[in-house]
MARDREN-686473 format. One line per 10 residues: for each residue x, y, z of C-alpha. Coordinates in steps of 0.5 Angstrom, whole numbers, plus 500, padded with zeros to 3 digits. Layout:
X,Y,Z ~ ...
REM end
This chain:
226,822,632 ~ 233,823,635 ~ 237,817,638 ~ 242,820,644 ~ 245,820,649 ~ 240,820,657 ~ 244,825,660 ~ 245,830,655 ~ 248,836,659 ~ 244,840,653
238,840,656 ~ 236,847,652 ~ 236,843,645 ~ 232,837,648 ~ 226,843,651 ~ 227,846,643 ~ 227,841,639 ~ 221,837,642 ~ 217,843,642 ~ 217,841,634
216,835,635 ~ 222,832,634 ~ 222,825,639 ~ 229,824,643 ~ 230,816,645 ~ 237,813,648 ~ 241,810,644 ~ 248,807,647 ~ 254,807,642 ~ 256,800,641
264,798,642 ~ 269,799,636 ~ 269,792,632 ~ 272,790,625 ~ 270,783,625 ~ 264,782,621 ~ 263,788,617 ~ 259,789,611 ~ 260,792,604 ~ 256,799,604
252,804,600 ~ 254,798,594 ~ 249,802,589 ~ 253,808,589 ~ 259,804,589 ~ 256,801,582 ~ 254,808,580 ~ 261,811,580 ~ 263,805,577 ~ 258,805,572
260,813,571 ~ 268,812,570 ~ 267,807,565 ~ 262,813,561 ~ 268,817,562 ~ 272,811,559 ~ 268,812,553 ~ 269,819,552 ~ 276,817,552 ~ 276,813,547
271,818,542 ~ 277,822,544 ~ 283,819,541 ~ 279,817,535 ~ 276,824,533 ~ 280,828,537 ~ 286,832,534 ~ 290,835,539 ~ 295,838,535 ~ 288,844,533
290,846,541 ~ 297,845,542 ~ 299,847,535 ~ 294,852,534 ~ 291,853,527 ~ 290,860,522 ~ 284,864,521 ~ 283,859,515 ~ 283,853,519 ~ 289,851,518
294,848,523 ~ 301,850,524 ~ 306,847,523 ~ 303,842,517 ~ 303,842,510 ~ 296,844,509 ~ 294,847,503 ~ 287,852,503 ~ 283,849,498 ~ 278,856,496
273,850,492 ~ 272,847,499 ~ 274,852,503 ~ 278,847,508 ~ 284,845,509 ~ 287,839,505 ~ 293,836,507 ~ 299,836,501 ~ 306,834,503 ~ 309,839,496
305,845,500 ~ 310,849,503 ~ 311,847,511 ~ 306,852,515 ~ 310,856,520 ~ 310,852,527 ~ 308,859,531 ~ 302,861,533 ~ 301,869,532 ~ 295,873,534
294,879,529 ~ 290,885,526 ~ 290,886,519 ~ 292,893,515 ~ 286,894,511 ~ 280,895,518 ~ 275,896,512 ~ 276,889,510 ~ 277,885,516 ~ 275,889,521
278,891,528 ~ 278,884,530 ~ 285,879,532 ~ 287,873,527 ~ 291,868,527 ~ 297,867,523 ~ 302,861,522 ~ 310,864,522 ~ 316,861,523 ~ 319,865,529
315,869,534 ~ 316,877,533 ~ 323,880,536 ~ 320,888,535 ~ 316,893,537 ~ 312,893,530 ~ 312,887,525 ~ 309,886,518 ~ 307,879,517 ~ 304,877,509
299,873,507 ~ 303,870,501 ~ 302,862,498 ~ 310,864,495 ~ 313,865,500 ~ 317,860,505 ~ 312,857,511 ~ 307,862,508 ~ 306,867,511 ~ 312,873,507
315,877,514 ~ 317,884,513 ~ 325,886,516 ~ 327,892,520 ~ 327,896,526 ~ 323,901,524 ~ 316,901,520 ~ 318,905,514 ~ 324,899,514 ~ 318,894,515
314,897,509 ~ 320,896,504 ~ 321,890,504 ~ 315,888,503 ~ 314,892,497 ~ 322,890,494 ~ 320,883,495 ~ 321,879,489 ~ 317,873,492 ~ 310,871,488
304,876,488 ~ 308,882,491 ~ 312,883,486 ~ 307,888,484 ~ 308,892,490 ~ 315,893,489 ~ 317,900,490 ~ 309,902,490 ~ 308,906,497 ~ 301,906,497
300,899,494 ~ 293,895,495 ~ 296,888,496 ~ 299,890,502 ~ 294,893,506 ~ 289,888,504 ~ 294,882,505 ~ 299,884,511 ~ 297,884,519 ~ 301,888,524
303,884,530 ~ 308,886,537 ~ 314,884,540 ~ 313,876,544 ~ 315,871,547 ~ 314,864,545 ~ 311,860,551 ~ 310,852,547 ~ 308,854,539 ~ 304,860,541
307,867,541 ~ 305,871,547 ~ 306,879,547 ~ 310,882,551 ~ 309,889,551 ~ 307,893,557 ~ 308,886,561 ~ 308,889,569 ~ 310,882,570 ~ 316,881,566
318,887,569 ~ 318,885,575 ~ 320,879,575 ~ 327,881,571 ~ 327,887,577 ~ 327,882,584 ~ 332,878,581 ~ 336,882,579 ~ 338,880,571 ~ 336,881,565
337,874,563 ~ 332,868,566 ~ 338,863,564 ~ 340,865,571 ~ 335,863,574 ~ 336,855,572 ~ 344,857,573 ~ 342,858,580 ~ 337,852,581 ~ 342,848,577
347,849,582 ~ 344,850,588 ~ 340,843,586 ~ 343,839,593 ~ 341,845,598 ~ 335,845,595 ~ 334,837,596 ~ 337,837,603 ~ 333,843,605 ~ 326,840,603
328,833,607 ~ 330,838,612 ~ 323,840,612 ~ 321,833,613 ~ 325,832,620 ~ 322,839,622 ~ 315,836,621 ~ 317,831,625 ~ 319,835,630 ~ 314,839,630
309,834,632 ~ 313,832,638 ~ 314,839,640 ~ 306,839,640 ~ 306,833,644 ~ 310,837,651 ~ 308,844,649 ~ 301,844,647 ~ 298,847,652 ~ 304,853,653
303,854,646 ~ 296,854,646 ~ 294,859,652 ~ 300,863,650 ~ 297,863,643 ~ 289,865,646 ~ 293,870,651 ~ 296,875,645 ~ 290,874,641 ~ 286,877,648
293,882,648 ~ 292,883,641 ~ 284,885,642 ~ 285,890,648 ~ 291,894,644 ~ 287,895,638 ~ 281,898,642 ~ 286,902,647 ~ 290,905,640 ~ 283,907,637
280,910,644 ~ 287,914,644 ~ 285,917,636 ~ 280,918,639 ~ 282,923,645 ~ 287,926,640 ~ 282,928,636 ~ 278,930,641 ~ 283,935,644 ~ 284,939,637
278,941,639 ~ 278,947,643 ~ 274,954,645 ~ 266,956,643 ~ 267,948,639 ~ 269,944,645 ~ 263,940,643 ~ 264,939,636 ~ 268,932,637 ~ 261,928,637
260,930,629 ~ 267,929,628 ~ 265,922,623 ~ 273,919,625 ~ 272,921,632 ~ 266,917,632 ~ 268,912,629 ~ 275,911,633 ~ 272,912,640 ~ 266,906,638
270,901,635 ~ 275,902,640 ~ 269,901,646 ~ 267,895,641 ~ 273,892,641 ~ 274,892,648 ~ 267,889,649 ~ 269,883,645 ~ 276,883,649 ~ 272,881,655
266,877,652 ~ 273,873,649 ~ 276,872,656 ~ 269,870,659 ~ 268,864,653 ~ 275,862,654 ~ 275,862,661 ~ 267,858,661 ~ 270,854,655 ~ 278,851,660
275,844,660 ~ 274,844,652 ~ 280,848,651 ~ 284,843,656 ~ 280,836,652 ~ 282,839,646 ~ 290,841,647 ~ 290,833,650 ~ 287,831,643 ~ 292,834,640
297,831,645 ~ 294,826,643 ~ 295,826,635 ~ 302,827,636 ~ 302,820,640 ~ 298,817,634 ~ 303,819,629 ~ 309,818,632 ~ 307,811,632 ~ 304,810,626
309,814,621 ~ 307,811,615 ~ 300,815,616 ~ 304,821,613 ~ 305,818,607 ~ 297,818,606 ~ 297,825,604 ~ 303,823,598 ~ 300,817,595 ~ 293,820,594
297,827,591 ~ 301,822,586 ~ 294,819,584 ~ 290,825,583 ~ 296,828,579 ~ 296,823,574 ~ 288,823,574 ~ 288,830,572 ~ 293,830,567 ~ 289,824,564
283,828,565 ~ 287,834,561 ~ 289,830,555 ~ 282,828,554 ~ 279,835,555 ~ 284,838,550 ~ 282,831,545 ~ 275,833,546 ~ 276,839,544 ~ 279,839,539
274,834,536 ~ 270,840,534 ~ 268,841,526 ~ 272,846,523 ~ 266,851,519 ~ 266,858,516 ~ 264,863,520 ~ 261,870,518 ~ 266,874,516 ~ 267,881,520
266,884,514 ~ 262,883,507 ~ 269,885,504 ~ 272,879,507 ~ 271,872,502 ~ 265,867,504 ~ 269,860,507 ~ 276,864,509 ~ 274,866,516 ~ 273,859,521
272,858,527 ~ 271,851,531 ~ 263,849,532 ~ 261,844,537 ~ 255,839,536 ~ 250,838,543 ~ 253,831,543 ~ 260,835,545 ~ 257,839,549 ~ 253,834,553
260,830,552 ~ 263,836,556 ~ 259,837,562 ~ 259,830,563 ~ 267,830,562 ~ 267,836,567 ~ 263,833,572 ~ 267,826,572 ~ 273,832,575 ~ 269,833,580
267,827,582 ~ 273,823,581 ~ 278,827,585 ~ 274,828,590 ~ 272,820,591 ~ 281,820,591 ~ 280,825,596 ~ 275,823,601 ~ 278,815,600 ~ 285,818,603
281,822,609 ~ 277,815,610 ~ 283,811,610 ~ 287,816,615 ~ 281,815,619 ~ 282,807,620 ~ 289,808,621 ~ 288,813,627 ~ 281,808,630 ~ 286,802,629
291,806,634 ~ 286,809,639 ~ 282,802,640 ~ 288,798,640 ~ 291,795,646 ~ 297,796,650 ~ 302,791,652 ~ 309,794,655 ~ 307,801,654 ~ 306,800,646
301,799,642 ~ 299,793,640 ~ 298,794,631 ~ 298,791,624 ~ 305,791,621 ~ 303,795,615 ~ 297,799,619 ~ 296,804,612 ~ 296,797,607 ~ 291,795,612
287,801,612 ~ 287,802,605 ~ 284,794,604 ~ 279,795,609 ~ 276,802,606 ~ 277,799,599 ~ 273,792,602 ~ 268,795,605 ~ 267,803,604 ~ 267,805,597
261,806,596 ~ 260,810,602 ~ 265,815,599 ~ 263,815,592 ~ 256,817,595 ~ 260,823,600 ~ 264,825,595 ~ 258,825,590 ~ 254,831,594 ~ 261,835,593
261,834,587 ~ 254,836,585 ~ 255,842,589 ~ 262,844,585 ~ 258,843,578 ~ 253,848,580 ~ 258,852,582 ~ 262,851,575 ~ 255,853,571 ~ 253,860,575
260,861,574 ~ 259,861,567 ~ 253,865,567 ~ 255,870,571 ~ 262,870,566 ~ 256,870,559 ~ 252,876,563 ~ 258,881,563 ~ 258,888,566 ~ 255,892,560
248,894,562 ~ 245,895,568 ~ 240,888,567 ~ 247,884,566 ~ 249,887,573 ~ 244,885,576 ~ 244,878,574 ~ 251,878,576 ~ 249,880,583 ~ 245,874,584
250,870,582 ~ 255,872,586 ~ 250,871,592 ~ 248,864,589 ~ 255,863,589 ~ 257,865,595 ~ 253,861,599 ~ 254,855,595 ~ 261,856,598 ~ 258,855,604
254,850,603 ~ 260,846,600 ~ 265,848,606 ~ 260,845,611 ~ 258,839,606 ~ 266,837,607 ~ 266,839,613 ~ 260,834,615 ~ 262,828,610 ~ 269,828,614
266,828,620 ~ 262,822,617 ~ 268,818,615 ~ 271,819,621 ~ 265,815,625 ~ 263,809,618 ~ 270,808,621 ~ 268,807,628 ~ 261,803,627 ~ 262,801,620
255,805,617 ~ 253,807,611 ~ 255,815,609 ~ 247,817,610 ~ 247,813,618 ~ 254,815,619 ~ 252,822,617 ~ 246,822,621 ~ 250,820,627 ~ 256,825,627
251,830,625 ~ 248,829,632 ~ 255,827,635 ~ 257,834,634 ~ 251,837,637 ~ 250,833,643 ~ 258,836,644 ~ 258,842,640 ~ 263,845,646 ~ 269,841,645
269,839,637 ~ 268,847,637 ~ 274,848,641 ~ 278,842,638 ~ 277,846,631 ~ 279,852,633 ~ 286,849,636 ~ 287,844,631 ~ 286,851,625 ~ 292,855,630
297,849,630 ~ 295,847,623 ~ 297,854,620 ~ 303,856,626 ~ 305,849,623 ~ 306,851,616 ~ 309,856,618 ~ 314,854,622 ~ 316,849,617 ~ 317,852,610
319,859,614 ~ 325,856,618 ~ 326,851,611 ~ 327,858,606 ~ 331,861,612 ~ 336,856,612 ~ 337,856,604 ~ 337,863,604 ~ 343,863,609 ~ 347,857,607
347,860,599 ~ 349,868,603 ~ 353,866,608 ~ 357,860,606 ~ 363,861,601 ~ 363,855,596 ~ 356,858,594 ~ 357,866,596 ~ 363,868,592 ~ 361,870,585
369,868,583 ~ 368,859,585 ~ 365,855,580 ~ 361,853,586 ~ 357,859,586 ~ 350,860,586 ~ 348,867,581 ~ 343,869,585 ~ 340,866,591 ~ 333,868,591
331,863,586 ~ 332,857,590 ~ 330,860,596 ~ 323,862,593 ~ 322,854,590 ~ 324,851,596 ~ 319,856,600 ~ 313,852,595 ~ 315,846,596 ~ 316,846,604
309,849,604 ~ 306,843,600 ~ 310,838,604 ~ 308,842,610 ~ 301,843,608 ~ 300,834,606 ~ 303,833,614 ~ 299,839,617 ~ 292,835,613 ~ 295,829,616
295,832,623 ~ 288,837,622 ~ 285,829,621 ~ 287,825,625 ~ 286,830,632 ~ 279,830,629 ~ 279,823,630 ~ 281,822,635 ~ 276,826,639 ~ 271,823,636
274,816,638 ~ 274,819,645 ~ 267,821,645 ~ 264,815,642 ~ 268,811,647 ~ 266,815,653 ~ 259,813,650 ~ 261,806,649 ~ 264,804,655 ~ 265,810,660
272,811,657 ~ 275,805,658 ~ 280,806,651 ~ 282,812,654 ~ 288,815,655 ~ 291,818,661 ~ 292,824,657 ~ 285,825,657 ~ 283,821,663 ~ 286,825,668
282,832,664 ~ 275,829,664 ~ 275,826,672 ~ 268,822,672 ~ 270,817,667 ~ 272,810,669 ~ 279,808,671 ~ 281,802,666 ~ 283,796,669 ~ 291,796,667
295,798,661 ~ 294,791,658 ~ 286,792,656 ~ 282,786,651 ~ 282,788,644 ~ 276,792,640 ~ 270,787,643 ~ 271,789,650 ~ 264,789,654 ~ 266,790,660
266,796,665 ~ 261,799,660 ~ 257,805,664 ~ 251,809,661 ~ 254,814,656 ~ 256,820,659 ~ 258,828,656 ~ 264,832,658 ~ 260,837,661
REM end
């Protein structure tokens, strides 16, 4: 059974659906209130919060069991950690702590042993006092030396080998001066040139990246790239406000231009399709002239001909079926430019609305770092066992590995999905909060040219959204959440398959278009839970009948929410551009072109420019990605407050914007409309069409 509107200009959809069966009966959208609200979806409120406080608990098992410095320190290949004072112990075969044993080397060395007979091919861990400065580095298991762990010295190989052998420390004083010595072979490891990055030792041999990153910037050195951060600190600071001004001004821009910027938009796009099938018809026809004589003909084999002549002829179809639906589509294109209009107006008057996007960023920052810290506790509270060795020659006990019980497991996935769930509850509470901010502002009433709003509208929102919509977020954000985690757990068979043989690939392959389409289903999923979001701050509904009625909403004007998806996706992007492009430019021009950050001789100078430009370029895309989501939602909703006021009193909280595009509504009585309960001038729901 379907509730909707009795003019539906969708008449088709109707005739379909009601041959399945599907009964239509008229629903009349009620006028916007906040008086009176109910507290909804309350069950799955108490579930989040039930969940949370499970996720509290795994926290808690954490810190107890947990031993983070197994993951940031990193352990050897006997279990030890680096950079303690642990002992071997070969009658328990563990690790004991003992404060007279020498210090372990604090840095984490990933080696291969000498003697492939006796350890195998595999890669180990060593504990070493620095990381490897050359191409070829011994490293010694040796109890008598210094953190452990006896290192050769040299440049070259040979060099590295007699200074084992020559050492006086411990067990290789046998080695000395002994060229085919056995201790080494059995107790020494080769390792390569790396670079510390916290306690761990990564190779930097054959890094593509390094090289290039040393090349762009022109140095050898990375101090000068914190040289050039450190001196160009205030450009950078001033260059990212400035980006704030030109999001600001970009949206006013929008609020006069819209409709140029829009039609000269979907002109180039018309342009940009008419040439392509212009430039591929003409590849065709010089091809088709290299063909001369008794082989005139023989173009129509030619698979390029082919393939340059009927793209060409395709892409040219499409330009004029284009040009149709844009012509067939003007009125939903004219709605939606007076939508974006519309938004600038919105956030121009309430621009504390952009904060939202900032305080939901802070919140889900530091709700991932304290996930992260619970995850590396978690981790780490795995018990340390012998493993079996690569190879029997190799002692029983001396090779470890981390092993984790069912209930670490369950724990993880547990931990794994709460992510999920609670980032995209952070989430979906800021789009809801920026919903009521927007309804607020297009059902207020307006006295001397202004609206008539709270005094902190983004306190109010957020009170409103936490007293009654929790629960309907935690129920939206849910259904993402469960999507993500099925996504995670095919991701991870897919990974386990691997690509060794011809059953795996076929494995994978299934995967990959499960994956896929879970994509899909979550991209629509968001799109729908948003759109609930938007109408529960509307009619104060639960998820499920706010759901229900976006769903049949979009249908009923699948016309204009289709355009306005498609206008909002190209000012939204145009606006990310324009923001972090024209911010870049001025950093990079004013550290080229200015002489106190130019000239090399100053103190002033700025060694090289490109640094500070490129982070300026991140953090203006970010900025400009937060105001672009603020702008992206509040279109959307008000769009659906157009529409759901058209259905609900004939347009009466419609602005002259709108107004003057879709002619059939009513004119309302004055600029000074009654507040949110108005009743009066309500006709029967009508469509755009």
């Amino acid at each position: 059974r379907i509730r909707t509107s009795p003019d539906l200009p969708y008449a088709r959809l109707s005739l379909v659906l009601s041959t399945m069966g599907v009964k239509f009966e008229n629903e009349k959208a009620q006028p916007v209130t906040f008086e009176n609200r109910k507290c909804r979806d309350v069950f799955w409120l108490l579930l989040f919060i039930v969940f949370v406080g499970g996720m509290f608990c795994i926290m808690g098992y954490s810190i107890k069991e947990g031993n983070y410095k197994r993951i940031t320190s990193g352990m050897d290949y006997r279990g030890c950690i680096c950079g303690t004072h642990m002992e071997y112990n070969a009658a328990t075969q563990q690790c004991d702590d003992n404060d007279s044993a020498p210090e372990l080397g604090d840095k984490t060395v990933f080696v291969q042993m000498l003697d492939t007979n006796k350890w195998g091919t595999g890669l180990y861990v060593m504990c070493a006092a620095s990381c490897p400065s050359v191409d070829f580095q011994l490293l010694c298991r040796d109890t008598s030396a210094p953190n452990g762990v006896l290192a050769g010295s040299g440049s070259t190989v040979s060099a590295q080998y007699s200074s084992i052998q020559n050492s006086n420390t411990g067990i290789s004083n046998g080695c000395q001066n002994n060229a085919g010595c056995a201790w080494i072979q059995e107790n020494c490891a080769r390792t390569y040139a790396a670079n510390s990055m916290f306690n761990y030792c990564v190779p930097s041999q054959n890094s593509t990246f390094i090289e290039f990153a040393d090349d762009f910037i022109n140095d050898e050195s990375w101090g000068t790239a914190f040289a050039s951060l450190n001196k160009g600190a205030w450009i950078i600071f001033a260059c990212v406000m400035v980006s704030v001004i030109i999001s600001f001004v970009y949206m006013k821009v929008l609020e006069k231009a819209a409709k140029c910027l829009t039609f000269t938009a979907l002109g180039l796009i018309l342009v940009a399709l008419v040439a392509s099938g212009l430039f591929l018809l003409n590849a065709a026809s010089n091809i088709k002239e290299t063909y001369t004589g008794a082989n005139s003909d023989g173009y129509w084999d030619d698979l390029n001909f082919k393939m340059d002549f009927y793209g060409g002829i395709a892409l040219l179809i499409v330009s004029f079926l284009y040009l149709l639906l844009v012509c067939c589509m003007c009125k939903r294109i004219l709605v939606a430019i007076k939508c974006v209009e519309l938004a600038s107006d919105a956030i121009m008057d309430t621009p504390t609305i952009i904060f939202i996007p900032f305080i939901i960023g802070v919140i889900g920052i530091l709700t991932f770092v304290v996930w992260c810290v619970t995850a590396v506790l978690l981790f780490s509270a795995g018990e340390v066992v012998a493993a079996d060795p690569p190879t029997s020659a190799v002692p029983n006990g001396l090779y470890k590995k981390f092993e984790f019980n069912d209930e670490l497991r369950y724990a993880g996935l547990y931990h794994l999905f709460g992510l999920f769930w609670t980032t995209q509850f952070i989430s979906a509470f800021g789009e809801l909060a920026m919903a009521f901010v927007v309804v607020r502002w297009f059902f207020s009433k307006t006295e001397g040219g202004k609206k008539q709003l709270p005094s902190a509208p983004v306190c109010s929102s957020f009170a409103l959204t936490m007293k009654h919509h929790l629960g309907t977020i935690a129920f939206g954000s849910l259904i993402i959440a469960v999507i993500k985690m099925v996504r995670a757990i095919l991701e991870y068979i897919k990974a386990k398959a691997g690509p060794s043989d011809k059953q795996n690939k076929i494995v994978r392959f299934v995967m990959c278009c499960c994956g896929c389409c879970l994509w899909c289903v979550e991209k629509c999923m968001k799109f729908i839970n948003n759109q609930a979001y938007i109408q529960a701050a509307l009619t104060g509904d639960s998820f499920c009948d706010s759901a229900k009625r976006a769903f049949w909403l979009i249908m009923r004007n699948i016309g204009e929410v289709g355009m306005m998806k498609l206008t909002a996706t190209i000012f939204v992007w145009l606006g990310k551009l324009v923001i972090m492009g024209f911010s870049t430019m001025l950093c990079f021009l004013i550290l080229t072109q200015v002489p106190t950050f130019k000239d090399q001789d100053r103190d002033t100078a700025v060694p090289n420019a490109f640094i500070p430009s490129i982070l300026v370029a991140l953090i203006t895309y970010f900025i400009g990605a937060a105001f672009m989501s603020v702008y992206s939602q509040t279109i959307e909703t008000v769009l659906m407050c157009f529409i759901h006021d058209k259905e609900a009193t004939g347009g009466q909280f419609t602005n002259e914007k709108l107004r003057g595009t879709v002619s059939h509504l009513k004119k309302t009585h004055t600029d000074e409309n009654s507040g949110f309960n108005t009743q009066d001038n309500i006709s029967a729901p009508v469509n755009l069409a």
